[in-house]
Every structure is written in C-alpha cells, then in structure tokens.
N, C-alpha and C positions, 0 to 999 in steps of 0.2 A: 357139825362134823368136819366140812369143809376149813374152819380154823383150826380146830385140832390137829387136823392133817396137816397145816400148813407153818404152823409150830412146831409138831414135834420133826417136820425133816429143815426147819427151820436149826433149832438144835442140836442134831445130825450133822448140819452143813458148819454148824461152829467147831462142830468138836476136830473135822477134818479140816479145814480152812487153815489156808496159812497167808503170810503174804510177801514183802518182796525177797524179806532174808532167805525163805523157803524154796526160793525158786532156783535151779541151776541153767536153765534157758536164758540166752544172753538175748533175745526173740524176747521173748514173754517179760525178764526182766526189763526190759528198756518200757515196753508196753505198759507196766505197772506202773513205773518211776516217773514215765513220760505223759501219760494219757492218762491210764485209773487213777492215779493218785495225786495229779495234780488239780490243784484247787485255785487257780487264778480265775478270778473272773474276766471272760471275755465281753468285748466290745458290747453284743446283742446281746447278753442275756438279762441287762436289766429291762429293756423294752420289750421280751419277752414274757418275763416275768409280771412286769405289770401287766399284762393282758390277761395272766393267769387270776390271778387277782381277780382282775374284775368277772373273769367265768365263774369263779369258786364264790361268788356274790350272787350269780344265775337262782333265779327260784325252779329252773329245768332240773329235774333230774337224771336229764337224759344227760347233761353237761355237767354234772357232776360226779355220776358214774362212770364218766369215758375220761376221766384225769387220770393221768401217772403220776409219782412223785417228781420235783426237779429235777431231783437228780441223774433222774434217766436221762431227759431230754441231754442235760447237761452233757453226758456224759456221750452222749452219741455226736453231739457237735464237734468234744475232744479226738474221737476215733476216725470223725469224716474229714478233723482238721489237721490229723496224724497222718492219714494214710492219702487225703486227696485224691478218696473216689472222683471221676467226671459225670458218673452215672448212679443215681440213687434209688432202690423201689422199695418203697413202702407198703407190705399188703397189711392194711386196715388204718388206716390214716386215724380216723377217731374224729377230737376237735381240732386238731392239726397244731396242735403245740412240738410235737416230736419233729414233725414236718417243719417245722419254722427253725427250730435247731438246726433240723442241719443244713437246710437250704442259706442258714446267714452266716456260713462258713465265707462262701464263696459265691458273688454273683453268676460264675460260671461252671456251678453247678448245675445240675439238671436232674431233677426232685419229682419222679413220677408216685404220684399218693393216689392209691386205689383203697377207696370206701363204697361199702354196699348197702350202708343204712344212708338213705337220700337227706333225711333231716338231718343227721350228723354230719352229711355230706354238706349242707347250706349253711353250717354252722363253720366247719374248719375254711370254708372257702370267706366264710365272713373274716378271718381270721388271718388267713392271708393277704388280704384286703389292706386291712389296719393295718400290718406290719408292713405292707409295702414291698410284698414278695412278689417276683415278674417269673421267679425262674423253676416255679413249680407247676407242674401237671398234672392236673387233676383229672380222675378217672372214679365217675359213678356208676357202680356196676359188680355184679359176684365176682367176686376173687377167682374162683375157680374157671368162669369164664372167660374173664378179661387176658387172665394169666397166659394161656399158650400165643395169644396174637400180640403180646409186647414182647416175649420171649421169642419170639419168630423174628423181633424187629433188634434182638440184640446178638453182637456180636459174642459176646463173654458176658456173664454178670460181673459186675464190681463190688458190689457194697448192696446186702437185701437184708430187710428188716420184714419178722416176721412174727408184726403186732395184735396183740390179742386172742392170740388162738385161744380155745380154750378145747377141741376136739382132737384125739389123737390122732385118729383118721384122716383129718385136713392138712393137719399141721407134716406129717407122711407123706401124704400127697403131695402137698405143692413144695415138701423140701424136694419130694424126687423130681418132681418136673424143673425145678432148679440149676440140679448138678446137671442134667442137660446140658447147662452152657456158664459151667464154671471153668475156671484155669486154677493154677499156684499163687495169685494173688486176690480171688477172690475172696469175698468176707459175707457173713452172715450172721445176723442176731437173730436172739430170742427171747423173747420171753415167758409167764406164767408157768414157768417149767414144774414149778412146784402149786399146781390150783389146784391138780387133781390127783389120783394115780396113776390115769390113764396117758395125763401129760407127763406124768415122771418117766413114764414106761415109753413115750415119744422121744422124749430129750435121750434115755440112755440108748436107744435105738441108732439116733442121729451121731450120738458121740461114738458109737463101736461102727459107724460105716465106712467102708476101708476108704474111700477117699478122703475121710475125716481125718487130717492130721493133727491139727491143734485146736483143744477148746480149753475155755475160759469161765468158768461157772461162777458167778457175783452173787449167785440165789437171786435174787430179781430180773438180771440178761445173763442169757447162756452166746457166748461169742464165740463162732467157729470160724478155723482158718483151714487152707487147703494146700498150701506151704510144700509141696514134693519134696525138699531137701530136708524136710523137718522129722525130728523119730517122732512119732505117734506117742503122743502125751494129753494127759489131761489134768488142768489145776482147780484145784479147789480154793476159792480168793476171799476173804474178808473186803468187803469194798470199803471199810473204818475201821 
C-alpha cells in the first residue's frame, strides 16, 4: 500500500511540477539555476561517495536501510554552500553520509547531528572518522529530548534538517519547537513528505503556517524559507 501511495502522489507531483521557466520569483529562480539545478561536482563528493559504496557493500541491514539517494546528500552540500549556514542541525543523522555533505562545505562549519539509535549512532561516527571530519557534533540521544537544551544554546536557527521523520506528530512537534528561534533567513528541510498520508497531511500543515513564506517541494526534500519580504508562495519543482 505504502508504494501505491507513494506513486500515485508521485504522479500528482509530475503533473503539477514545473521548473525554472515556471517560476516568476527572481528568489526561487536564482535558487533553481544556482543550487537545484546545478550539477558540477564538488571537490568532496568523490570521497564521499566512495564510502557510500563501500556501506552499500555492508551485509547490515541496518546500514542499508538508513541510505538516501546521492543526490540528496548532494544537494544539501549545494544549499549549505549557497546560503553559508555557520550553524547546522541535523535531527536524525542516520549513517552520516548527509552529515558529511555538509559539514565538507566548510571546515567552519559547525554540524551538530543528533541520532537516537546508538548502533547507527557508532556507525556515522565511524564515518566521520574516515572522512576526516573535526567539525561535527555528535549528539546520542531522543530527538525530542536533546532538542529544547540545544535550542536554549541558540541564538536563531540557521539551516535545520529534518531527517527521517516518518510520524506526523514528531515531525509538528519539533517543527513548532523550531520556529521558537527562527528569523527571515532561516532554512529548513524535509523530508519523506510523501511515505505516508499522515506525513503528507504534516508537510501541508507546515507549508500553510503563517510564518511559512516560501517552500520548495523536490517530492523527495520539502525546503522551507521564512524570507518576511517574500509573498507567500509555494512551488512545485521537477528536480530533472
């Protein structure tokens, strides 16, 4: 049922979708032309990539089940290396491949990755290891918990990624506790919007909240902006 579902609003999302010609946002359009749609490869992602590789070689299946495509990772290194968050938080780190994107933007970055499964927690930290990552912090422990005492320790969110949901309830939650300590330049992703209905009925929640001014829908990341000077838009994107 769960691919049915994910097909046919798969389908849905083609028929709406458009991409840069479609867009009258001189914002959104630089974003598409600049960021989604550019395909250079940067410096890190062949050394990233080779690590993926050898995970997707794992007889775990714990480590085959917690992979994204590249081109998420990819594509979140282009928006960290667009907008030059200073501060990054990740809830659900996974094997830390996402983590490793975007922390190889910039070694002065600051890449706080909060994972609640301890074994997948031993795994991404192996992960940053090999890559030779210093400028991520890891945090083992519920999301839900960890969340208000790093939020206490920020001045404004920057740049939050929020990986793996798959509960609509959570994913509500810790958007609200979020906007707590956003501004007009912060950013937030998303993902699985489309795994369940209960996530669909999340993502259209978060895109009608009046703070929400601009969102970005890929059908695999939903990207929300908070942009004050922006009218209140939302696109529908073909990511190819």
């Amino acid at each position: 049922m769960k691919k049915i579902f994910l097909l046919y609003n798969y389908c849905v999302f083609r028929l709406k979708s458009g991409n840069e010609h479609s867009v009258h946002s001189p914002f959104v359009f630089d974003l598409l032309t600049k960021v989604i749609y550019d395909r250079v490869d940067y410096y890190s992602f062949e050394k990233i990539e080779n690590l993926r590789r050898t995970l997707l070689k794992s007889k775990k299946t714990i480590v085959k089940n917690n992979m994204k495509l590249f081109e998420y990772g990819q594509l979140l290194f282009r928006l960290v290396n667009y907008f030059q968050p200073t501060q990054i938080i990740e809830l659900g780190t996974s094997v830390g491949i996402n983590s490793a994107y975007m922390a190889s933007v910039s070694s002065k970055n600051h890449v706080i990755a909060i994972e609640s499964n301890s074994e997948i927690a031993e795994i991404s930290k192996n992960n940053f290891e090999k890559l030779e990552l210093k400028n991520i912090e890891q945090i083992v422990g519920d999301i839900d918990s960890v969340l208000p005492t790093i939020l206490a320790k920020c001045e404004f969110l920057e740049f939050v990624c929020f990986t793996g949901n798959t509960s609509k309830n959570d994913t509500l939650n810790r958007f609200n506790k979020c906007l707590e300590k956003i501004n007009g330049t912060s950013i937030f992703i998303f993902d699985n919007m489309y795994c369940s209905s209960e996530m669909k009925e999340a993502w259209n929640e978060i895109k009608n909240h009046d703070r929400v001014r601009v969102t970005v829908d890929l059908f695999f990341m939903g990207i929300i902006f908070f942009r004050e000077e922006q009218v209140k838009q939302h696109f529908v994107i073909r990511y190819r």
